[in-house]
C-alpha positions as CSV (number, residue, x, y, z in Angstrom):
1,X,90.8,216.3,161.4
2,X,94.6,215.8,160.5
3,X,96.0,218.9,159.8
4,X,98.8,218.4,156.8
5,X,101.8,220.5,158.5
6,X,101.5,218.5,161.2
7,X,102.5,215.4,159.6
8,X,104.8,217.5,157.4
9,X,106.6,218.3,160.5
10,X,106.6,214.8,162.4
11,X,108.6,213.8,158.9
12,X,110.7,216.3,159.0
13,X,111.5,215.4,163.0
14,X,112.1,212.0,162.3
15,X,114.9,212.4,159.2
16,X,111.7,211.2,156.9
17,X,110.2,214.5,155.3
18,X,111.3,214.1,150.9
19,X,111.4,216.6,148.4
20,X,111.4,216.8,144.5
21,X,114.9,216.9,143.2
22,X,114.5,219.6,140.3
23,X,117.3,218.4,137.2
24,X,117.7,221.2,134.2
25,X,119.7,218.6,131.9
26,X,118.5,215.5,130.5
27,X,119.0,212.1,132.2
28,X,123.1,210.8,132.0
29,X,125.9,210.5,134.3
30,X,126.9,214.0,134.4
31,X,123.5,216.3,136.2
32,X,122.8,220.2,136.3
33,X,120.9,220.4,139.7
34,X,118.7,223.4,140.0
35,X,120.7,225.5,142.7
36,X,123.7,223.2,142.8
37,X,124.9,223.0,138.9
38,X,126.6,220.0,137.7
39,X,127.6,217.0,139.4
40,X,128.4,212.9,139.0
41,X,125.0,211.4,139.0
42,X,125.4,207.7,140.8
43,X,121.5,207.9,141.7
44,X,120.1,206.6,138.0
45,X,118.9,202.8,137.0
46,X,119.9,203.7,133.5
47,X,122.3,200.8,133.8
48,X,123.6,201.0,130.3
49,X,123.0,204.7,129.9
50,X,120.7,204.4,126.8
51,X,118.1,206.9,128.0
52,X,119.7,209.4,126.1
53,X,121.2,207.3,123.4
54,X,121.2,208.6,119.9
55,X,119.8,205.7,118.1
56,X,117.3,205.4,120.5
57,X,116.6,209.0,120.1
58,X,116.0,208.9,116.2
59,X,114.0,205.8,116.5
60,X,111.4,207.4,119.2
61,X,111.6,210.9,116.8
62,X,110.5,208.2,113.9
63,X,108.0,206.4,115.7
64,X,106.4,209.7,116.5
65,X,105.9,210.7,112.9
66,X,104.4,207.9,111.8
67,X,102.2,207.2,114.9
68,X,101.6,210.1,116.5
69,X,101.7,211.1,120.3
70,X,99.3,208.8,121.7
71,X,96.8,205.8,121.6
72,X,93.9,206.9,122.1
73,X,92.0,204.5,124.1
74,X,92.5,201.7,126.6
75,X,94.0,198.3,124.8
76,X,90.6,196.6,125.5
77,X,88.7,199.6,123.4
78,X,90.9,200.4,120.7
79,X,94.1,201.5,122.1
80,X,95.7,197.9,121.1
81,X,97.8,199.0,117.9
82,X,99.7,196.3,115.5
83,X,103.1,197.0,117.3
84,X,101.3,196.2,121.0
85,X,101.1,192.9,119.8
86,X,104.8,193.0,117.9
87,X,106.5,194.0,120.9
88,X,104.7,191.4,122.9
89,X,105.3,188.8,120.8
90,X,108.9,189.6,120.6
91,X,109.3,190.0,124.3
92,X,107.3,186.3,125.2
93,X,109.9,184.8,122.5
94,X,112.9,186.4,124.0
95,X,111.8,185.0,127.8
96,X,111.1,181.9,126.0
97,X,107.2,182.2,127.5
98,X,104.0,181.6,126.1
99,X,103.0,185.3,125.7
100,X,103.9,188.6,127.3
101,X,102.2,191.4,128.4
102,X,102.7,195.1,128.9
103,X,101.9,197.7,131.0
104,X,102.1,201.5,131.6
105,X,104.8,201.0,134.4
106,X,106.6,198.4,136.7
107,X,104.3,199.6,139.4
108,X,100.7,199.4,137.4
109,X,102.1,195.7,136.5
110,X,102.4,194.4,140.4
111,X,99.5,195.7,141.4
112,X,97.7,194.3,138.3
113,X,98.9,190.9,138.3
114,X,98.8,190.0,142.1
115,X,95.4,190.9,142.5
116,X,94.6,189.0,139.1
117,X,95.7,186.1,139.9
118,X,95.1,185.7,143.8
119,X,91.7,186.0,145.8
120,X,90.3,185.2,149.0
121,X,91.4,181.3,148.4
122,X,94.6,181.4,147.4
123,X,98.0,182.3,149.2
124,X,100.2,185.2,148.6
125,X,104.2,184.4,150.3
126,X,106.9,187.3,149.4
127,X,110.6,187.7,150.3
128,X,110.6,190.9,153.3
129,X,112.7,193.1,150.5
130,X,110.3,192.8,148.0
131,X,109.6,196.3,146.4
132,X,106.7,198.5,147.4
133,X,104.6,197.7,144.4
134,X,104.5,194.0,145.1
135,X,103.5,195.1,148.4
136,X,100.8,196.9,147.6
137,X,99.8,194.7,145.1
138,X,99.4,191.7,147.2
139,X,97.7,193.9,149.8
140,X,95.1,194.7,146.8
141,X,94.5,191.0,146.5
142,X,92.1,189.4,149.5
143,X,94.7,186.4,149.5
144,X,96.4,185.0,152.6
145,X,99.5,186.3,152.8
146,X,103.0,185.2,154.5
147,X,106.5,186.9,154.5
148,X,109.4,185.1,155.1
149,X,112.9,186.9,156.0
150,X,115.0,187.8,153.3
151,X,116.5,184.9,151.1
152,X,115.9,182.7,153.9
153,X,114.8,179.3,152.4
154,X,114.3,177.6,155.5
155,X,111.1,179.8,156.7
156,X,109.6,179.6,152.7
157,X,109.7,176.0,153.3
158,X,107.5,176.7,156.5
159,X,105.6,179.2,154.9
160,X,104.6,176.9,151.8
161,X,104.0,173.7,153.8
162,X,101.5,175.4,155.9
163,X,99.9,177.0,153.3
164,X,100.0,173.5,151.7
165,X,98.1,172.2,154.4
166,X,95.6,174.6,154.0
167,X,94.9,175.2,150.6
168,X,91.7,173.9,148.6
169,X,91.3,172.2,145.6
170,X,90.9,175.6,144.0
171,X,93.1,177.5,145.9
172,X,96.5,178.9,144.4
173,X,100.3,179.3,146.1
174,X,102.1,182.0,144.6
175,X,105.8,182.9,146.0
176,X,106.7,186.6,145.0
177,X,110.6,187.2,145.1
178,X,112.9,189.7,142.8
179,X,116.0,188.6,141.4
180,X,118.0,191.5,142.3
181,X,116.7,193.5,145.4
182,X,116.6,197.1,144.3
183,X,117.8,198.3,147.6
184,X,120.5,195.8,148.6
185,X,121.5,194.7,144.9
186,X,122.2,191.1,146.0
187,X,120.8,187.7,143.9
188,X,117.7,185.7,144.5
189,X,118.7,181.9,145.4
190,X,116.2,181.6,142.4
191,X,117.6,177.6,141.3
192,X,116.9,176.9,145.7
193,X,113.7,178.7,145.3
194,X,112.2,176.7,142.2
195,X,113.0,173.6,144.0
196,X,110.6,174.5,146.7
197,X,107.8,176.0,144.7
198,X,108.2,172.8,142.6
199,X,107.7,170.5,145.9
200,X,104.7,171.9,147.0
201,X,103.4,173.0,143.6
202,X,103.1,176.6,144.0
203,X,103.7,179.2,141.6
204,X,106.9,181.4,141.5
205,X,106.7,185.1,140.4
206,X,110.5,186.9,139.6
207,X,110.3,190.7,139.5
208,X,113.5,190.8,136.8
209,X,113.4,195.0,137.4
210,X,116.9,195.2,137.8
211,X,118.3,192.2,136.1
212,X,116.8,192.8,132.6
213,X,119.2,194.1,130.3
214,X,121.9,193.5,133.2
215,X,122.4,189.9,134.1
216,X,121.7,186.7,132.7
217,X,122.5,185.2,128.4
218,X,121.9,188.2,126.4
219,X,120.9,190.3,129.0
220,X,117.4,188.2,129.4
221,X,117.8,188.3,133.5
222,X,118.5,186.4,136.0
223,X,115.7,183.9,135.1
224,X,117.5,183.3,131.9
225,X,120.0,181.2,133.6
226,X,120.8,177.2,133.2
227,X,119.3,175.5,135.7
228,X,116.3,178.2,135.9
229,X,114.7,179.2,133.0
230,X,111.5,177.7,132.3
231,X,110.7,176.8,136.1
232,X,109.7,180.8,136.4
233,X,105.7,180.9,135.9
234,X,105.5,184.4,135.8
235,X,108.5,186.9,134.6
236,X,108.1,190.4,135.9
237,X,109.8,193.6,134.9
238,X,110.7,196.9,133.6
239,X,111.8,198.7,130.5
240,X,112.9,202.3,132.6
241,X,115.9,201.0,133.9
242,X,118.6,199.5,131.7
243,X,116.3,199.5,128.8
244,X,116.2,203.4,129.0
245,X,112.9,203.6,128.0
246,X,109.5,203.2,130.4
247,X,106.6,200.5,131.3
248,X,106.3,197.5,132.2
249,X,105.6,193.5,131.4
250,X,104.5,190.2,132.2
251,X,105.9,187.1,130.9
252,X,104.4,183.9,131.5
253,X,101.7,181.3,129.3
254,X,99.3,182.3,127.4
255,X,96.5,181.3,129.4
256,X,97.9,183.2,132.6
257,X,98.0,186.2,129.8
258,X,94.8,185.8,128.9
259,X,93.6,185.4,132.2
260,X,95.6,189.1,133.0
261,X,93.7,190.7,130.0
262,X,90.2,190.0,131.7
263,X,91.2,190.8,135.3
264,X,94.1,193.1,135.8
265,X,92.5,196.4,136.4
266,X,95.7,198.2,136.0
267,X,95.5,197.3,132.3
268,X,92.0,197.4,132.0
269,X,91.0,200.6,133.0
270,X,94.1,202.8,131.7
271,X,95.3,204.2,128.1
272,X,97.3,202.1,126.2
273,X,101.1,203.3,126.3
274,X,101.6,205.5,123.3
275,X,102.5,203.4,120.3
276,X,105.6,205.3,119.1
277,X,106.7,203.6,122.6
278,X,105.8,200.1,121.9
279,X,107.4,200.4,118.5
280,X,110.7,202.0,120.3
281,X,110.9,199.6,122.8
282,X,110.7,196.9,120.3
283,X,113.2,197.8,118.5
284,X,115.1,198.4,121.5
285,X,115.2,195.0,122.3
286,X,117.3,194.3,119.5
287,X,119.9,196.4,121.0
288,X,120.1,195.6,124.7
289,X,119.8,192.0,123.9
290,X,122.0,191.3,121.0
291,X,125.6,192.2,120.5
292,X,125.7,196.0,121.4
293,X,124.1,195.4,124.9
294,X,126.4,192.8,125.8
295,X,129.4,195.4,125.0
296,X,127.6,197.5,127.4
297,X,127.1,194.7,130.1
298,X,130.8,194.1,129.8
299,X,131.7,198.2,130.1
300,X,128.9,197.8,133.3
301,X,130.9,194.9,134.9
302,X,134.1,196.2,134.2
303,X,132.6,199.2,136.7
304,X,131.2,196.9,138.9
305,X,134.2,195.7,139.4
306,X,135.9,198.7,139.6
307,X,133.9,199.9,143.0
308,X,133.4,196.3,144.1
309,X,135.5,193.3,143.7
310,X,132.4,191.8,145.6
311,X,129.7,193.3,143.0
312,X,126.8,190.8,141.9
313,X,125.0,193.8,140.4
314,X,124.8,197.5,139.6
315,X,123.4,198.0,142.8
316,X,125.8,199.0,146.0
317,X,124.4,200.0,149.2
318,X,126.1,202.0,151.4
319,X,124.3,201.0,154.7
320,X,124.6,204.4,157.6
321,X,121.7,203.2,160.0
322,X,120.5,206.8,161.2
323,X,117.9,208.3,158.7
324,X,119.4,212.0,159.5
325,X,123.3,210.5,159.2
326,X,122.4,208.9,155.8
327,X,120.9,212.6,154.7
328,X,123.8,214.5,156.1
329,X,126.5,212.4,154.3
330,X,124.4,212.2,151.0
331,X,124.5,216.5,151.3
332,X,128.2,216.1,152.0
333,X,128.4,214.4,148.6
334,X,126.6,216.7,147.0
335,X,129.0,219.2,147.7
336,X,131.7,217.3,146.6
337,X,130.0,217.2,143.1
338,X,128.1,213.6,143.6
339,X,124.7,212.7,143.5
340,X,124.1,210.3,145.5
341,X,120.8,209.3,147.3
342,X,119.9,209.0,151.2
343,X,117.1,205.5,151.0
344,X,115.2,205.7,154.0
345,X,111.8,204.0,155.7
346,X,109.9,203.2,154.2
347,X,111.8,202.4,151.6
348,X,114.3,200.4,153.2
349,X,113.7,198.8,157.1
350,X,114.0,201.1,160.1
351,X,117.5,201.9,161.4
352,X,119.4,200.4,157.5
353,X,119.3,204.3,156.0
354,X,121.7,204.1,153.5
355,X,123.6,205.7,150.9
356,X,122.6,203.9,147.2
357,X,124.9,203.9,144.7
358,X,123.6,202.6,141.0
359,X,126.5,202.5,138.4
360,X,126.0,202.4,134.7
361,X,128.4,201.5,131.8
362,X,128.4,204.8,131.0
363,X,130.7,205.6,134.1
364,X,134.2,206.2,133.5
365,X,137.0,204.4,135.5
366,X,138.2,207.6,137.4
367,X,134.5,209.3,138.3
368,X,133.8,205.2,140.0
369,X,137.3,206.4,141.7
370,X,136.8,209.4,142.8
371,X,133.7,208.4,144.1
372,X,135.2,205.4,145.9
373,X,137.5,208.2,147.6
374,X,135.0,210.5,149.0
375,X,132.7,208.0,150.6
376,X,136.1,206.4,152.5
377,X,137.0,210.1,153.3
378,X,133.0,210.2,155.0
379,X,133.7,206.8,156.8
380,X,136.9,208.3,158.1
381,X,135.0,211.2,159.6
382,X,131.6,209.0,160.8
């Protein structure tokens, strides 16, 4: 039998052993760290720092009073409350879908959906950088699957030709890709993309995570674009990151939705999220979507800007290479009041440890400075 400190200290040999980061203030861009006190946090995907907004605040602390703490049930026994429905309705009209639907966390939807949608006949084809959960959720599926190099349009044109080939009457294509890669922070070629799952009539899921409430009209992602929206089948994402809040959701028609309510076991066999949540994050919408969020977009690309003149998202990875480098310089930061995360395999791919910095609008122009100043004075000293 495996003994557990053995595999603790093989991680710890090979730069790859984590620990729990212990925080004693709530969530923003200034951190107490237990045993390090307070620092510059450029770790969070609270891209428009509204995780500790007031308003937000006083509209969870009202929700509560009137609903109550929890829901009581899963949404198929009696856990589906009024404003379940409201905030799924309101989210399938704002992505312009047929329906939505919503789940306890980004994760819970990708491995829900995948295996939903995709069995032994069908065929799964991801992007190499897609996240863990679509991973593992395609993994959870018995489809065929096929991973083609990162944004590389020439092997998904191989990829769905042969599964072309080889797919039944019955069968299914689906083509799995994010729109911003949460690790590298660059852009799906999502217009290139929808040309080739058009051609050979696959399906295209987009994993908006870190484009919703970020980029795109309103805030609406990257799928929101000219040119793109309405060629998405299925719209993927998050409300923990920019939308400050938690879960996840589905966008696509209503009989895909339907199909997810009778087959995603992630939804099936779980409690509904609370509805002082739902209601929250239905009125949230209102605000990272209409003219208040894109004020806070602009303040976010203004700070983009400010760190990158290159910056297609809040996203900017500082690639290292050596797992136990990429931890030694993130420590160095810490002492110089920073918080900024080591991402290492299997996170990222072997020997691309990194630094990852995540800005929010909440940033000011000389902390994105003083940050840009400290990591040149570690590349001086690498």
């Amino acid at each position: 039998m495996r003994d557990p400190e053995e595999e603790l200290s093989q991680l710890q040999s090979s730069g790859l052993l984590r620990h729990l980061r212990r925080i004693e203030s709530p969530q923003g861009i200034r951190v107490k760290l237990s045993g390090v006190g307070e620092c510059l946090n450029f770790s969070s995907n609270d891209y428009l720092g509204l995780s500790t907004d007031d308003s937000l605040k006083s509209l969870y602390q009202k929700h509560i009073g009137h609903y109550g703490v929890g829901s009581g049930a899963s949404r198929l026994v009696c856990g589906t409350m009024a404003v379940h429905l409201e905030l799924e309705e309101k989210l399938a009209a704002l992505k312009h879908t047929g329906a939505a639907l919503t789940f306890t966390s980004g994760f819970a939807t990708a491995t829900g959906v995948l295996p939903a949608l995709c069995g032994k006949d069908d065929f799964l084809i991801l992007d190499k950088l897609c996240h863990a959960s679509l991973i593992d959720g395609a993994r959870l599926s018995e489809a065929t699957l096929r991973v083609f190099p990162h944004n590389d349009l020439d092997r998904l044109q191989s990829h769905l030709e042969w599964a072309s080939e080889r797919v039944g009457a019955g069968g299914r294509i689906l083509v799995v890709t994010e729109s911003v890669f949460s690790m590298d922070g660059d852009l799906a070629p999502l217009d290139e993309i929808c040309d080739l799952k058009e051609r050979y009539r696959a399906l295209l899921l987009v994993d908006e995570a870190h484009a919703f409430g970020v980029l795109g009209p309103g805030g609406r992602g990257l799928g929101a674009e000219p040119g793109v929206e309405g060629r998405i089948d299925l719209q993927m994402g998050t409300f923990s990151k920019a939308v400050g809040l938690s879960g996840g959701y589905l966008c696509a028609s209503r009989s895909i939705v339907d199909l997810l309510i009778n087959r995603a076991r992630s939804f099936i066999y779980t409690t509904a999220p609370p509805p002082a949540l739902a209601a929250t994050l239905r009125d949230a919408l209102d605000l990272v979507c209409g003219p208040r969020g894109d004020a806070l977009r602009d303040d976010l690309r203004r700070n983009r800007e400010t760190f990158s003149a290159d910056s297609t998202s809040a996203i900017h990875p500082v690639i290292i290479g050596d797992n136990e480098a990429a931890l030694a310089a993130s420590a160095r930061l810490l002492t110089l009041g920073f918080l900024v995360p080591a991402i290492r395999f299997p996170t990222v791919p072997k020997g691309s440890a990194r630094l990852r910095v995540t800005l929010s609008a909440a940033h000011h122009f000389e902390e994105i400075l003083s940050l840009k100043s400290a990591l040149a004075q570690l590349a001086s000293t690498r």
